[in-house]
Residue frames relative to the residue before (quaternion, step in Angstrom):
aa qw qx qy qz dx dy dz
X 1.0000 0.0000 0.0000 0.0000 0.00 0.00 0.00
X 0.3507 -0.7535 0.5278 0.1753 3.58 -1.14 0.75
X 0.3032 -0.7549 0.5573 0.1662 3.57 -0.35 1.33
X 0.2124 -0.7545 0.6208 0.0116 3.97 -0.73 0.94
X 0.1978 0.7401 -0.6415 0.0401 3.42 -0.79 0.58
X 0.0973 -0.7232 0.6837 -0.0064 3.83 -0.72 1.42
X 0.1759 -0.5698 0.7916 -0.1334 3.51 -1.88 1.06
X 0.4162 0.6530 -0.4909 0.3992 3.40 -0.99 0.86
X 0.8874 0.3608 -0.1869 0.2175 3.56 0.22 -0.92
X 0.0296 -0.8720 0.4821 -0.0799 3.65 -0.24 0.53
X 0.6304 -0.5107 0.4764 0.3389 3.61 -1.12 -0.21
X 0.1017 0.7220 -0.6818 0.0588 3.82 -0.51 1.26
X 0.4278 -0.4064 0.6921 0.4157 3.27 -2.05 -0.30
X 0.5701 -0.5356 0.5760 0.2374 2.81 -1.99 1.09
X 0.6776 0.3164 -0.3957 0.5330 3.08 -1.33 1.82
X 0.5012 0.6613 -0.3547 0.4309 3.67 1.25 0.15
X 0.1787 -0.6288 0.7006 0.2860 3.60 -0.62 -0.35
X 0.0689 0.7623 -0.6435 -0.0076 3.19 -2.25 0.64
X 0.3262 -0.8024 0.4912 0.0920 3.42 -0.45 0.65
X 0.0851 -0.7317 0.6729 0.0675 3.67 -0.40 1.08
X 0.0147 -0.7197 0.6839 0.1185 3.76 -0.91 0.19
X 0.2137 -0.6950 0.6848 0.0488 3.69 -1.90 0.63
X 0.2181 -0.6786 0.6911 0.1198 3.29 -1.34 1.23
X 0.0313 -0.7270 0.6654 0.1663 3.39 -1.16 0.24
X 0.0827 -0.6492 0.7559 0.0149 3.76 -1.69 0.32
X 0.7000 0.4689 -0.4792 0.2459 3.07 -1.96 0.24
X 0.8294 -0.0331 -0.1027 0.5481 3.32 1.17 -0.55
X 0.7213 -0.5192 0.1999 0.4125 3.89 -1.02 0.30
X 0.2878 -0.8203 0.3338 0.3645 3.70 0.60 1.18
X 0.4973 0.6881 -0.4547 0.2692 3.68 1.30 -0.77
X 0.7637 0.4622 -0.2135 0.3970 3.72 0.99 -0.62
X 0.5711 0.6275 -0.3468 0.3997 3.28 1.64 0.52
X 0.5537 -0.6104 0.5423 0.1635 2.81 -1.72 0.10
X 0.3367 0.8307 -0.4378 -0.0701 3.31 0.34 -0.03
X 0.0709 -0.7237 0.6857 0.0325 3.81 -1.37 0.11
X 0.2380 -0.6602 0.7098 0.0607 3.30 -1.73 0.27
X 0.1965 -0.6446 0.7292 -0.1191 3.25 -1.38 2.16
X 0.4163 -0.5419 0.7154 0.1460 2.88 -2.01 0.69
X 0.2035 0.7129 -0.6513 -0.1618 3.03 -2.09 -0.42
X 0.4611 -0.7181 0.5064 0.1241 3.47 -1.10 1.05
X 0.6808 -0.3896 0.4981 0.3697 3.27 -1.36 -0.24
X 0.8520 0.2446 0.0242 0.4622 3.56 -0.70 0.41
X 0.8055 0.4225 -0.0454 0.4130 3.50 1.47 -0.66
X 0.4443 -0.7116 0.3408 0.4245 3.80 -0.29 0.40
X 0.4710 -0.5776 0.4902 0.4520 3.54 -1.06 0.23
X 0.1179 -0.6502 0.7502 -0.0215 3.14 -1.37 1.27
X 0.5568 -0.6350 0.4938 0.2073 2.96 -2.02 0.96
X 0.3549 -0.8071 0.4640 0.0860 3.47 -1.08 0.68
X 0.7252 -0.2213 0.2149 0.6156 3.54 0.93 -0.76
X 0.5102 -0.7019 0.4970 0.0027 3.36 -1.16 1.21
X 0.5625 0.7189 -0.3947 -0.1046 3.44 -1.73 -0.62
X 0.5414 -0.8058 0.1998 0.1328 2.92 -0.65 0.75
X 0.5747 -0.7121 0.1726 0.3644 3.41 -0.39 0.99
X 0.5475 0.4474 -0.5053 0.4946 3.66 0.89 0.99
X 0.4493 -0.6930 0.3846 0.4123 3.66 1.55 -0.03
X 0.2868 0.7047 -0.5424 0.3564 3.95 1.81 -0.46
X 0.9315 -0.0216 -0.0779 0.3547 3.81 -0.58 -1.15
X 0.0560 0.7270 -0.6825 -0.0498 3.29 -1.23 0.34
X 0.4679 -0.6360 0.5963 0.1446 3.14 -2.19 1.24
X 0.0490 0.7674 -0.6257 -0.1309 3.56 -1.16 -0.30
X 0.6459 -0.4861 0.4725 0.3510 3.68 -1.21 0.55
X 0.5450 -0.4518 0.4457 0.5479 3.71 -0.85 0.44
X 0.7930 0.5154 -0.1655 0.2796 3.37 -0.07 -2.37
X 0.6182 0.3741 -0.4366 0.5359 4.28 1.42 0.03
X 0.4924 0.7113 -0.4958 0.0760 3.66 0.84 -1.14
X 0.8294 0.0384 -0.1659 0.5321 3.79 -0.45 0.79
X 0.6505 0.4924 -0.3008 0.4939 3.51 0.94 0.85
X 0.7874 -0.1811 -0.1588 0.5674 3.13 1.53 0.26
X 0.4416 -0.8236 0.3552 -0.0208 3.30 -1.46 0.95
X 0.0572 -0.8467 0.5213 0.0894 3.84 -0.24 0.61
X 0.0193 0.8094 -0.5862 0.0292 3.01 -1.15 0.78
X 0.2643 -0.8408 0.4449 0.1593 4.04 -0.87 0.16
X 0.5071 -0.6883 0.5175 0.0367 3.30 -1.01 0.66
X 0.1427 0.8495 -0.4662 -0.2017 3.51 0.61 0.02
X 0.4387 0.6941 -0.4958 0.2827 3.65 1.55 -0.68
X 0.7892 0.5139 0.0822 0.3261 2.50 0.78 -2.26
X 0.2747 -0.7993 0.4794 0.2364 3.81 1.98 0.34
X 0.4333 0.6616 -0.4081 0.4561 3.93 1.08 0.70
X 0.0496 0.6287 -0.7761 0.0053 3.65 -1.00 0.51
X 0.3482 -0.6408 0.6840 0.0153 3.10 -1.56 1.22
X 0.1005 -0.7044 0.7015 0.0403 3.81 -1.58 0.45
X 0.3015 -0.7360 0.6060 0.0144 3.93 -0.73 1.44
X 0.2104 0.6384 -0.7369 0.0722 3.39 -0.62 0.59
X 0.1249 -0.6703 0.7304 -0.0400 2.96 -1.80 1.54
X 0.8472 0.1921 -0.1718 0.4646 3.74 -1.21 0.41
X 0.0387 0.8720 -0.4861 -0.0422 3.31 0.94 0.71
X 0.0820 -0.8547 0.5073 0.0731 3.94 -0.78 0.89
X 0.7518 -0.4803 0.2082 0.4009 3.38 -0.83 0.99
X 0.5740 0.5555 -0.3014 0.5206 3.75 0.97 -0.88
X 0.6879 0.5094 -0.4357 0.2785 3.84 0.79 -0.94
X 0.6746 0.5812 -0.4079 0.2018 3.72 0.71 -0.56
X 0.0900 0.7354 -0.6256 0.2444 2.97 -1.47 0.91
X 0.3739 -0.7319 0.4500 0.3493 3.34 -1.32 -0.03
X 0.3457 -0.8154 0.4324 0.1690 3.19 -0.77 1.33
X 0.2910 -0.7011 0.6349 0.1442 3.65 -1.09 0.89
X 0.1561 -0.4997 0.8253 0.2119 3.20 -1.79 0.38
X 0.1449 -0.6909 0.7082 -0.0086 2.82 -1.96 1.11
X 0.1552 0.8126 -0.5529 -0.0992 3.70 -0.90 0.29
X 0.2560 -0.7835 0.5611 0.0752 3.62 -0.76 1.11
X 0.5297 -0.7046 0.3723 0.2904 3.51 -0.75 1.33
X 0.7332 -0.2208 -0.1345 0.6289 4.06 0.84 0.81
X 0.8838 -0.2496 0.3429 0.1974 2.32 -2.18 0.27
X 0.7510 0.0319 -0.2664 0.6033 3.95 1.35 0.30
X 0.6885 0.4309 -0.5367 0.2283 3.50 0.36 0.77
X 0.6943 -0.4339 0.3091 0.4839 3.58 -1.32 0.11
X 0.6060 -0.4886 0.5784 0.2440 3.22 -1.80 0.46
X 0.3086 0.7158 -0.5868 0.2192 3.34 -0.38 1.43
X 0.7222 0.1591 -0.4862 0.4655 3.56 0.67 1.81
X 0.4005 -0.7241 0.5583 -0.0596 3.03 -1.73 1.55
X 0.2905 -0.6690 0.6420 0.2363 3.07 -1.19 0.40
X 0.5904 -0.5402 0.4160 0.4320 3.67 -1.56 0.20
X 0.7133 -0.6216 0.2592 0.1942 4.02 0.60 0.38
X 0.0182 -0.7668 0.6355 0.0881 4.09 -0.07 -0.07
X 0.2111 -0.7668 0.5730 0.1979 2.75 -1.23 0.94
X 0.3744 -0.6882 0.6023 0.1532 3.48 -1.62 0.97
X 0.1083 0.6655 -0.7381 0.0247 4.08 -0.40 1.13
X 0.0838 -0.6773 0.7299 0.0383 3.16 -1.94 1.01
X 0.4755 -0.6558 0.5610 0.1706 3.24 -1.51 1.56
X 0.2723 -0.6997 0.6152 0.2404 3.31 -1.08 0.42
């Protein structure tokens, strides 16, 4: 199992940027998957952005597409998550997720950060 552990999140005004980063360990990150989900109050966790463990493709929700960015690190077994223009709707707690390749399911989590935006 791949232990995740993400740091990053904090309290901005809407229209800020923030940056949540994840370390991972336990297994060789080069063969992951990894992505970052959200979840609200009241609401199911839902997946945010994706990518793949050569860093070639990545996915994004309609509602982040040019508003926020992932990227990976393999030295550094670290994937990283850009939010820019943060909007009231974005908070939530954000998960790192990492699925052992590039076609299986996402079945390790970190413990989460929460993201609150001021209006």
């Amino acid at each position: 199992q791949v232990q995740l552990a993400e740091s990053g999140g904090g309290l901005v005004q809407a229209g800020d940027s923030l940056r949540l980063s994840c370390v991972a360990s336990g297994l060789p990150f080069t063969t992951l998957r990894m992505g970052w989900f959200r979840q609200a109050p009241g609401k199911e966790r839902e997946p945010v952005t994706t990518i793949t463990w050569s860093g070639r493709t990545t996915d994004y929700l309609d509602s982040v597409k040019g508003q926020f960015t992932i990227s990976r690190n393999n030295a550094k077994n670290s994937v990283s998550l850009q939010m820019n223009s943060l909007k009231p709707e974005d908070p939530a707690v954000y998960y790192c997720g990492a699925a052992l390749t590039d076609w299986d399911n996402y079945d390790s989590w970190g413990q989460g950060t929460q993201v609150t935006v001021s209006s």
